[in-house]
C-alpha positions as CSV (number, residue, x, y, z in Angstrom):
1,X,-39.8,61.6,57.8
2,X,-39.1,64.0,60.6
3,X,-40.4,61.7,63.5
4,X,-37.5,59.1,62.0
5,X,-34.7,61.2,62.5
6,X,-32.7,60.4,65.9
7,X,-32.1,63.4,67.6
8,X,-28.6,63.8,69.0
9,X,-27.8,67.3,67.9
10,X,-25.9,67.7,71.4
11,X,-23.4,65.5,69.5
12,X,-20.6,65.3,67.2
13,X,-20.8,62.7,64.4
14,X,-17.3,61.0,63.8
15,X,-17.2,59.5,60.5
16,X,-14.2,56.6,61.0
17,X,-12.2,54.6,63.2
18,X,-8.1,54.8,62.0
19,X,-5.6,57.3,63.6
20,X,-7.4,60.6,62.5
21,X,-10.9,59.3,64.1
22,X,-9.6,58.6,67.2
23,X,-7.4,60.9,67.9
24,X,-10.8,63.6,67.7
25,X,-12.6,60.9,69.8
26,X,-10.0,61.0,72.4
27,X,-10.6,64.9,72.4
28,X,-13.7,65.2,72.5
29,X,-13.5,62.5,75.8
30,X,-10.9,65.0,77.5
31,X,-13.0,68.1,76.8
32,X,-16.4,66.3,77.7
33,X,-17.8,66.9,74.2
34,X,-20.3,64.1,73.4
35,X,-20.0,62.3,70.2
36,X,-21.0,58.9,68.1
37,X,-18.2,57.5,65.8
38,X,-18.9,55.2,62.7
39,X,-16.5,52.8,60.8
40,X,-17.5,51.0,57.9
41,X,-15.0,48.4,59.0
42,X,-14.8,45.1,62.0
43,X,-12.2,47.1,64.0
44,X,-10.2,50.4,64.6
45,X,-6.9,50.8,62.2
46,X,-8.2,52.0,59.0
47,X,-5.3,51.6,56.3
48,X,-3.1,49.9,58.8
49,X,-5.1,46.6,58.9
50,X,-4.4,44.7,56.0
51,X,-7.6,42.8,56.2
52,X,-9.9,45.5,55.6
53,X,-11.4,45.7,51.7
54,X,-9.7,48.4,50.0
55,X,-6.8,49.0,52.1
56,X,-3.9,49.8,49.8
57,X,-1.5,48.1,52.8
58,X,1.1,45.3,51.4
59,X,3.2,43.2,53.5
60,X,6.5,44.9,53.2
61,X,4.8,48.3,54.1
62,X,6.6,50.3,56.9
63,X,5.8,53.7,58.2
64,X,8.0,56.6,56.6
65,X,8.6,58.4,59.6
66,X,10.8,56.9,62.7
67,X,9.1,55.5,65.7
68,X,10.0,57.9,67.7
69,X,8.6,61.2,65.7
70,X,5.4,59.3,64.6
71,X,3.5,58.8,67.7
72,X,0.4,60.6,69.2
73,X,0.9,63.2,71.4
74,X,2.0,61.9,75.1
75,X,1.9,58.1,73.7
76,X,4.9,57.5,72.5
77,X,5.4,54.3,70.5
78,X,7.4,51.3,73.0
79,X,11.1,51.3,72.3
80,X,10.8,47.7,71.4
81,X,9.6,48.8,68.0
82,X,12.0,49.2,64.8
83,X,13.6,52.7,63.5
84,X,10.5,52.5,61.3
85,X,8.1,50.5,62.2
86,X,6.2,47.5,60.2
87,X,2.6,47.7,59.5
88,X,1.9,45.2,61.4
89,X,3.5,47.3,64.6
90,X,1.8,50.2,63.9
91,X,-1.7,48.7,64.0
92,X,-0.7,47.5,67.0
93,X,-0.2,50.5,68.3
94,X,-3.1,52.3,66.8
95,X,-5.3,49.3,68.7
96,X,-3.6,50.0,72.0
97,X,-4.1,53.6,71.6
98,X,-8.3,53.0,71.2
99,X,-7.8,50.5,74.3
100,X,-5.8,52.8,76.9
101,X,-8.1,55.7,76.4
102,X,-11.5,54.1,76.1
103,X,-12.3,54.4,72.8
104,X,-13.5,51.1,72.0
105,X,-17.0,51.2,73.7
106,X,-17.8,54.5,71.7
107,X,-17.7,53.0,68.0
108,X,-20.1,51.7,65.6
109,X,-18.3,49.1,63.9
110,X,-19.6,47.5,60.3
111,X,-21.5,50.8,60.3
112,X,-20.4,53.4,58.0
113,X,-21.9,56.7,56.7
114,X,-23.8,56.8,53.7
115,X,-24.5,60.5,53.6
116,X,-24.2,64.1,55.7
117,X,-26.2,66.9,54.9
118,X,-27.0,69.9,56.1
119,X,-30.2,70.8,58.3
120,X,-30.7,74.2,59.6
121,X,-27.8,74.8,62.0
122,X,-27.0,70.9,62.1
123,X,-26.2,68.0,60.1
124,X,-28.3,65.1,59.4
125,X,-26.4,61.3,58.8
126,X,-27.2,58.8,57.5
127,X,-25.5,55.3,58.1
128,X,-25.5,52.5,56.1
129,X,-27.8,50.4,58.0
130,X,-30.6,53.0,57.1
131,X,-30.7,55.2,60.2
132,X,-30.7,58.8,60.2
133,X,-29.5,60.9,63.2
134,X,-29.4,64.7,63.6
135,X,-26.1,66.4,65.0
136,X,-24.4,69.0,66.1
137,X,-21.5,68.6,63.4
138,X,-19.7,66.3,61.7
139,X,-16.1,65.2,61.6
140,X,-14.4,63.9,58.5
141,X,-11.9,61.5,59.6
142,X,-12.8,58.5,56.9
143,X,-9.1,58.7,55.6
144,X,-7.2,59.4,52.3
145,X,-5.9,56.2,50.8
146,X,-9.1,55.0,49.3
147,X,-9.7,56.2,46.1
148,X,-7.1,55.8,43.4
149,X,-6.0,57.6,41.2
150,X,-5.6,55.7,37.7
151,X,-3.8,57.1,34.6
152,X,-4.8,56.3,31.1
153,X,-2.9,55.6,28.4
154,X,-3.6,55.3,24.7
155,X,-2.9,51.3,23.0
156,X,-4.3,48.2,23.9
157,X,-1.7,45.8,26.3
158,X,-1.9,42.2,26.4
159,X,-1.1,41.8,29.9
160,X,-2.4,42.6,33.4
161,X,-3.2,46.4,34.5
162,X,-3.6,47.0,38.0
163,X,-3.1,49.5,40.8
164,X,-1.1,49.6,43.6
165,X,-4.4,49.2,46.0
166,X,-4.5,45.8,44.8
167,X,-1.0,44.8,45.7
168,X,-0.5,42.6,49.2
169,X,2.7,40.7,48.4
170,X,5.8,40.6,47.0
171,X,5.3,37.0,45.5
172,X,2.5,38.0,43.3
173,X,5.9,39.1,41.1
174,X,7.0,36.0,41.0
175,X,7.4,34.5,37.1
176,X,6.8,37.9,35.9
177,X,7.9,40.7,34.3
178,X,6.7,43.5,36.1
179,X,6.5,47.6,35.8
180,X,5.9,49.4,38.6
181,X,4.7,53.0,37.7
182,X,5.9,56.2,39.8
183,X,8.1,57.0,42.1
184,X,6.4,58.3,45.5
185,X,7.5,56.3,48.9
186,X,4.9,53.3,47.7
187,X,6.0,52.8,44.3
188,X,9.4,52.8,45.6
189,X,8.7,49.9,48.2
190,X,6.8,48.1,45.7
191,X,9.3,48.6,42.9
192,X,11.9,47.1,45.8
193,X,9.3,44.4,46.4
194,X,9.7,43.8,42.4
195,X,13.4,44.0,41.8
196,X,13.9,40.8,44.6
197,X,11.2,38.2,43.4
198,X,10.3,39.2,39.7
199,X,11.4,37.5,36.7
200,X,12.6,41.2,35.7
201,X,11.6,44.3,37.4
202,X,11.3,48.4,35.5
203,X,9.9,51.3,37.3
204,X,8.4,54.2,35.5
205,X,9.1,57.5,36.8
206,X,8.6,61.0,34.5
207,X,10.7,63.1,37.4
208,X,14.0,63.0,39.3
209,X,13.7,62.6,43.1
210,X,15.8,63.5,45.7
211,X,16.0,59.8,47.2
212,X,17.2,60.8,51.3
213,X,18.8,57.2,53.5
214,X,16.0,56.4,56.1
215,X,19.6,56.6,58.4
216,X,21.9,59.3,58.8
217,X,25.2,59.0,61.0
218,X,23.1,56.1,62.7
219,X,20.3,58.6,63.4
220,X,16.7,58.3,61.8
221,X,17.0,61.0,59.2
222,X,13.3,62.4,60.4
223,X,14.9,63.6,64.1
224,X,17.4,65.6,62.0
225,X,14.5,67.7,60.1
226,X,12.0,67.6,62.8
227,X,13.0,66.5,66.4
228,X,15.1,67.5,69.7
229,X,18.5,68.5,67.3
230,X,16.4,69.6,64.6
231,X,18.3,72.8,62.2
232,X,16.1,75.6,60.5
233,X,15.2,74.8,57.2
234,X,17.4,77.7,55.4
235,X,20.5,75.9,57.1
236,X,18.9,72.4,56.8
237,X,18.6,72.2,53.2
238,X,21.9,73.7,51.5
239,X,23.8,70.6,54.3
240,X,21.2,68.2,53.6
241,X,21.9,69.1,50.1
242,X,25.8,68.3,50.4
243,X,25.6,65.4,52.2
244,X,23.4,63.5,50.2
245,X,25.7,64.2,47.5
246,X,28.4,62.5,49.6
247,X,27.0,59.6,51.4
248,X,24.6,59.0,47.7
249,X,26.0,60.7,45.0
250,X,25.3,61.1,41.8
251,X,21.4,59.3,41.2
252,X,22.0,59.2,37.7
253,X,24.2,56.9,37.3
254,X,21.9,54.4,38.4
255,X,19.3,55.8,35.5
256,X,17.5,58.0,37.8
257,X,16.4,61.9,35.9
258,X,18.5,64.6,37.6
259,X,15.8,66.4,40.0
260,X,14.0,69.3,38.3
261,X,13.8,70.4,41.4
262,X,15.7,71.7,44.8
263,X,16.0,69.7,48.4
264,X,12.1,69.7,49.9
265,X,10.4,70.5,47.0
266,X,8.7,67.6,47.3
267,X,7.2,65.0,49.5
268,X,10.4,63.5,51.1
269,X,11.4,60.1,49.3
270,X,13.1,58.1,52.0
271,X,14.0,54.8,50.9
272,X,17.3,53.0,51.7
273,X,16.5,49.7,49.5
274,X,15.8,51.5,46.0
275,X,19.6,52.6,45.3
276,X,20.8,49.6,46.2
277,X,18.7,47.6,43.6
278,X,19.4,49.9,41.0
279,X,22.8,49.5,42.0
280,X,22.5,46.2,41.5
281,X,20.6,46.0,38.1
282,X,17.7,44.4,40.1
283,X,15.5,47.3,39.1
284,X,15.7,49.3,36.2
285,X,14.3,52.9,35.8
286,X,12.4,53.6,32.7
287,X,10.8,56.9,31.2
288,X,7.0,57.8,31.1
289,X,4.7,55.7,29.8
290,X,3.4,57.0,26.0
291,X,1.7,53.8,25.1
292,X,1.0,50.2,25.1
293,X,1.7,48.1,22.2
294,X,0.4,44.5,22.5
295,X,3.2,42.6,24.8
296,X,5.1,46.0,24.9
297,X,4.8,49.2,27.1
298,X,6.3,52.1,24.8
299,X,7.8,55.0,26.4
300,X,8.5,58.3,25.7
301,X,11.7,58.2,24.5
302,X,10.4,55.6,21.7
303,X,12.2,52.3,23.6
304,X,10.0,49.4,24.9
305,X,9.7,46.3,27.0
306,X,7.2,43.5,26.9
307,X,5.9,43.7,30.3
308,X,3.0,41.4,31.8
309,X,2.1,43.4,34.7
310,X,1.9,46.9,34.9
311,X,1.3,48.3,38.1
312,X,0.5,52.2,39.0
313,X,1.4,53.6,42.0
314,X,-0.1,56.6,40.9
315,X,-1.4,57.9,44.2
316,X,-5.0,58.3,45.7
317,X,-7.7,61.2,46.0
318,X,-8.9,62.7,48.6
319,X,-12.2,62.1,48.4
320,X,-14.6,62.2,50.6
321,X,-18.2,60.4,49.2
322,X,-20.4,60.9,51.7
323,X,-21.0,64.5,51.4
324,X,-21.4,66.3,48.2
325,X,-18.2,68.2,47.1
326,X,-20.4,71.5,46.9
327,X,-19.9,71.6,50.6
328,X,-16.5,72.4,50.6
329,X,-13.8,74.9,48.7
330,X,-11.2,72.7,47.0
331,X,-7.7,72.9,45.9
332,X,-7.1,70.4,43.7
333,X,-8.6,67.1,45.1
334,X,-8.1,68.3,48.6
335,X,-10.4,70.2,51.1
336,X,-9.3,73.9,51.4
337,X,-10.2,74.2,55.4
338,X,-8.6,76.4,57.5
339,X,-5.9,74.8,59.4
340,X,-6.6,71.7,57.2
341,X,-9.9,71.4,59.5
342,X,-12.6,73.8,59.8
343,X,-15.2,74.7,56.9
344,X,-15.4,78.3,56.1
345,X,-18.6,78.3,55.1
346,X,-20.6,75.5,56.7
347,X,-20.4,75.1,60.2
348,X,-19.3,72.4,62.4
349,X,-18.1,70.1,59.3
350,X,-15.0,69.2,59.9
351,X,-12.1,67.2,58.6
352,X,-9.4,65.7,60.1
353,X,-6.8,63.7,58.0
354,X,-7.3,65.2,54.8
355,X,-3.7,66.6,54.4
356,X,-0.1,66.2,53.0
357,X,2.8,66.4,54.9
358,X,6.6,66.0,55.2
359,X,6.8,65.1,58.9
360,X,4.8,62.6,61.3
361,X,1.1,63.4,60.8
362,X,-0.8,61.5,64.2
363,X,1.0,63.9,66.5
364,X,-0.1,66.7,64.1
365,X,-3.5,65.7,64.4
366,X,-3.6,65.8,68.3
367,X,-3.0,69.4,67.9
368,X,-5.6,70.4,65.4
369,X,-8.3,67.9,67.1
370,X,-7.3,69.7,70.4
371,X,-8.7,72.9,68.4
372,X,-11.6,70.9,66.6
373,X,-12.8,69.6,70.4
374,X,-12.3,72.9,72.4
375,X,-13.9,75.2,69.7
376,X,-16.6,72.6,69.8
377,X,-17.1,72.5,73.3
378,X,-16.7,76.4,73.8
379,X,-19.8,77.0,71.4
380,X,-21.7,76.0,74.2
381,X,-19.5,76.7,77.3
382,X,-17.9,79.5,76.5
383,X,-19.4,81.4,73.1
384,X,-16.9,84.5,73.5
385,X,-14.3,82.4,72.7
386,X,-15.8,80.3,70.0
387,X,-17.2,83.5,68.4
388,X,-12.8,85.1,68.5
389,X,-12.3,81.1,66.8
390,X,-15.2,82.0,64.6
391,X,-13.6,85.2,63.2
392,X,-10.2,83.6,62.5
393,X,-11.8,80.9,60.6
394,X,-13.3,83.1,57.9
395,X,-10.4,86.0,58.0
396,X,-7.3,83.9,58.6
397,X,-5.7,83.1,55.5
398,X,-2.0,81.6,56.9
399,X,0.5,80.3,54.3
400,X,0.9,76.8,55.9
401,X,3.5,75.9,52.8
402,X,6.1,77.0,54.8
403,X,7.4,79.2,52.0
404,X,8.4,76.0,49.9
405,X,8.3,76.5,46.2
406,X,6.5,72.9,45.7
407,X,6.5,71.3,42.4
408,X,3.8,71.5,40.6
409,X,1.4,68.2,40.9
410,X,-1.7,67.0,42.1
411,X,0.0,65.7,45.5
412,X,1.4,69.1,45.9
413,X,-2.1,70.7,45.7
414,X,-2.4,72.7,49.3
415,X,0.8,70.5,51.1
416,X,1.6,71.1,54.6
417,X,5.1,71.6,56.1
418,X,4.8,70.2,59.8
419,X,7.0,73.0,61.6
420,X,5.1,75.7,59.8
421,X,1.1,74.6,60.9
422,X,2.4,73.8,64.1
423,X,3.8,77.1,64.7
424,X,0.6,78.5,63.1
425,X,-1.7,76.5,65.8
426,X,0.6,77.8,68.7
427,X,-0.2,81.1,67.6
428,X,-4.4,80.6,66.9
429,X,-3.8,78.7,70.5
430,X,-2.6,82.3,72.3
431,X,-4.6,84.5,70.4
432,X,-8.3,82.8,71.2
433,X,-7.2,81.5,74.5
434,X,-7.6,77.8,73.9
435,X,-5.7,75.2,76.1
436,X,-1.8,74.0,74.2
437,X,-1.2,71.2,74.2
438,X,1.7,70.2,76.7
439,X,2.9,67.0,78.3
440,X,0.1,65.6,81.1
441,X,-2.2,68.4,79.4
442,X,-5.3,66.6,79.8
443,X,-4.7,66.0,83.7
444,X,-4.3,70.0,84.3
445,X,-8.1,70.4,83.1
446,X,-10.0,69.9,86.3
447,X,-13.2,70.9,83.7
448,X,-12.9,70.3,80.8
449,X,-13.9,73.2,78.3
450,X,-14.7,75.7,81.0
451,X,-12.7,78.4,82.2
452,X,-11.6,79.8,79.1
453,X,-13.5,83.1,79.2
């Protein structure tokens, strides 16, 4: 079997092709590191491109953070997109990205990985055209939004059960009377999407959320957390907290639950639509699911509708098939790395993507790929470094929470807060020595990955 195995163990597998994938490709270009990358799919995008099977994308899908928090870093997104751009914009963009630096040439499209394991102090993978290739490492950048997560619930129901990966469009409602299940950014789109063509339109929620206006004061709400005028969170929250119950007031009198929780508790809900079609009785909120009955959905407070499609938007795990789970330290369904990225344990498997956040997440991965490529490059070029890198990995143990008291959920399980990783990478950044990244940073390295030492 041996004399089959290609032998690239110079290189860095990159297992996929959307916004986490290459923005390590880019990287590892900048720093000289040499690499394959793999996606399963025709073209680069990942979740963005409605066209690829088992994309959870729909038509009406925007991003959740504004244009101009959300792009990578020293890219910006052109000015001639929206406040919050379509999907259709943003895989655009994602496409122009993989053309301006290059990126293009250096995947393996319709090929996708089958299988990593460890070898000694490399990685075999396996694609799925049969081939098998040794490697330095491997980077996890397949994506999160592939895997759902489906409830069950006790009864049998007459009608149509489905999840929210299977939704595309908004006249699929059309005729019907539909339930919509949750209450995260998706479900609230979807549950929009419901309440304007649907014969009559519920969504199912078992919590109160604090629902934020994508606008404030004619500002993106985003800039006020997390850009140029951006306030520290312990001022943030208590006037964030009193506007919202000016400018929205009181959610429920519009049948929303009264949050169990304070401001930031939980992953941001921005959605300027769903108030105004609950205002409007074009949506109604419902309680939990208990069962089904037949026609009927009951709920746990014993009322019921006849309903013929139920759909959950009930989230996804982060899953990651290709490698077996043993592999990594998990917290919940997600990948305990250090500083979302690097493996304790085994080295040089990576993941990039794998994380939750309540800000703008392709500029965040810029700046933990900018880690992932220099430590990967130093191992070779400069092994002082990558040995101080080395020690923070298995000793560092930073609370990237941000001191949030999170509810308790799944989704919750190991979340991020933006300001506080970032701040934690601009201190791993001065302590080992590795380049920050800065505007024009990849023009002030005359070569790459030397230098450090």
């Amino acid at each position: 079997m041996t004399e089959n195995i290609v032998d690239r163990s110079a290189a860095v597998a990159i297992v996929g092709a959307g916004p986490a994938g290459l923005s390590v490709a880019r990287m590892f270009r900048i720093y000289g590191v040499d690499y394959d990358q793999f996606e399963r799919h025709s073209g680069v995008g990942g979740i963005w491109d409605i066209e690829n099977p088992g994309s959870p994308m729909y038509e009406s899908a925007h991003f959740i953070s504004s244009r101009d928090m959300s792009g990578f870093y020293d890219y910006p997104m052109p000015k001639s997109f929206a406040d919050y751009p379509t999907r259709k914009q943003i895989l655009q963009y994602t496409q122009s990205f993989a053309d301006d630096f290059g990126l293009v040439d250096g995947i393996e499209f319709n090929n996708g990985v089958a299988r990593v394991e460890e070898d000694g102090d490399g990685w075999l993978v396996t694609t799925d055209d049969g081939t098998t290739r040794r490697y330095k490492g491997v980077v996890c950048a397949s994506g999160t939004n592939w895997s759902p997560r489906m409830p069950q619930h006790l009864g049998e129901f007459d009608g149509e059960i489905r999840h929210a990966v299977t939704h595309r469009s908004a006249r699929e409602f059309q005729g019907k009377r539909v339930l919509v299940v949750g209450l995260g950014n998706s479900a609230a789109d979807i549950g929009c999407d419901a309440a304007q063509h649907a014969d009559v339109a519920f969504i199912s929620t078992r919590r109160g959320y604090h629902v934020i206006p994508k606008h404030l004061f004619g500002v993106p709400v985003d800039q006020l957390d997390d850009g140029p005028v951006a306030i520290p969170r312990w001022i943030e929250r208590p006037v964030m907290t009193g506007l919202l119950r000016l400018i929205v007031g009181d959610l429920t009198r519009w049948g929303l639950p009264k949050p169990d929780h304070r401001l930031f508790e939980s992953h941001p809900l921005l959605n300027s639509q769903l108030l105004h079609h609950l205002q409007h009785g074009d949506l109604t909120v419902v309680p939990e699911i208990d069962h089904f009955d037949g026609p009927d959905v009951v709920f746990v407070d014993g009322s019921r509708e006849q309903v013929d499609l139920v759909l959950y938007a009930t989230g996804y795990q982060m899953t990651i098939p290709y490698v077996d789970e043993s592999y990594f330290a998990w917290n919940g369904d997600r990948p305990a790395q250090y500083l979302t990225a690097f493996n304790r344990t085994h080295k040089n498997l990576f993941t990039l993507g794998y994380i939750e956040t309540n800000s703008s997440a392709y500029t965040l991965f810029d700046n933990i790929s900018n880690l992932v490529a220099q430590y990967v490059a130093a191992q070779d070029r400069a092994p002082a470094l990558a040995a101080r890198f080395d020690d923070l990995i298995v000793r560092d143990n930073p609370d990237l929470s941000g001191g949030l008291a999170l509810v308790e959920s799944d989704r919750h399980k190991g979340y991020i807060d933006s300001k506080t990783i970032r701040k934690n990478i601009a201190r791993v950044v001065k302590k080992t020595g590795f380049v920050p990244l800065t505007p024009g940073f990849a023009d002030s390295l005359s070569h790459c990955g030397d230098g450090h030492d």
